[in-house]
matplotlib code that plots the C-alpha trace (Angstrom):
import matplotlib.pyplot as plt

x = [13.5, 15.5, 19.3, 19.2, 16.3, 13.2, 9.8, 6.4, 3.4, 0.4, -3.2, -5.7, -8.2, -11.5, -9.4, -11.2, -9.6, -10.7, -9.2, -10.8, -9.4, -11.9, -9.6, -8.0, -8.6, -7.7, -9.8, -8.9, -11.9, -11.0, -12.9, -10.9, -8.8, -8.2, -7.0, -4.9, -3.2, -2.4, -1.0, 0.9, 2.1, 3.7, 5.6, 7.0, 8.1, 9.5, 12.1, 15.2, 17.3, 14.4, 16.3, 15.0, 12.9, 11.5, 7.6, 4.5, 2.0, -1.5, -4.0, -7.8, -5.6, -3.5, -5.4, -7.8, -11.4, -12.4, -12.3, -9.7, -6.8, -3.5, -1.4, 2.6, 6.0, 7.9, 11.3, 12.2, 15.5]
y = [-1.6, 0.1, -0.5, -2.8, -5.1, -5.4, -5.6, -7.5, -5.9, -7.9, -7.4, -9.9, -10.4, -8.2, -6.4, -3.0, -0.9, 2.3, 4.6, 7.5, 9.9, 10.4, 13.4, 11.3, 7.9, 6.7, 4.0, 0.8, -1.0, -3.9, -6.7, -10.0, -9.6, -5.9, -7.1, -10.1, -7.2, -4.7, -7.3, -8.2, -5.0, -4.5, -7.3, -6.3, -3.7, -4.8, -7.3, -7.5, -4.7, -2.7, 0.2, 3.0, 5.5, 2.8, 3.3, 2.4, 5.3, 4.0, 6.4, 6.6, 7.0, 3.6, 0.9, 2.7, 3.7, 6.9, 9.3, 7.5, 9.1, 7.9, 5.4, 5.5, 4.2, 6.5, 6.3, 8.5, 10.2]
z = [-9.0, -6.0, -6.1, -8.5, -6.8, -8.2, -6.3, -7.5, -6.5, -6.7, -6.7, -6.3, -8.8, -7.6, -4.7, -3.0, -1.0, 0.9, 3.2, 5.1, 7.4, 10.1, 11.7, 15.0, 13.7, 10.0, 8.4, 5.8, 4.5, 2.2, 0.8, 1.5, -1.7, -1.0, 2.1, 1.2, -1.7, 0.9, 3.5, 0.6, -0.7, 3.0, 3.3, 0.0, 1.3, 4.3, 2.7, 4.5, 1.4, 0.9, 1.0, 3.4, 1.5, -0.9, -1.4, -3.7, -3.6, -3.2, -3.9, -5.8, -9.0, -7.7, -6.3, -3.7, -4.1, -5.0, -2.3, -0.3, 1.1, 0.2, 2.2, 1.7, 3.3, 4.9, 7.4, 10.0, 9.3]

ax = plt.figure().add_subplot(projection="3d")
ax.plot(x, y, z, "-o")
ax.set_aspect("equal")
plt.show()
């Protein structure tokens, strides 16, 4: 909940994500479900009142593969 809003995030049932940072080029693989999760979790967060510096942290401790390196929202100031 961000200024009094709340935001579902949903996973699909079976959903694999994994992200690898191949130095000048960044990698998401994703089963369909993974996919479908992510896409979703994004649009989430790009609700019109989202307010700037809202995030979810998605990480191997959070929804991505072990290994993975993490993914998050973040505005310029």
């Amino acid at each position: 909940m961000t200024d009094g809003i709340t935001r579902v995030f949903t996973w699909q049932e079976g959903a694999r994500i994994e992200v690898r940072n191949l130095g000048g080029e960044i990698v998401i693989e994703a089963n369909a479900a993974g996919l479908k999760s992510l896409a979703g979790h994004l649009l989430t967060l790009a609700q019109n009142g989202t307010p700037d510096g809202a995030h979810l942290h998605l990480e191997e401790t959070n929804g991505l593969e072990e290994g993975s390196a993490g993914l998050e929202r973040c505005d310029d100031e």
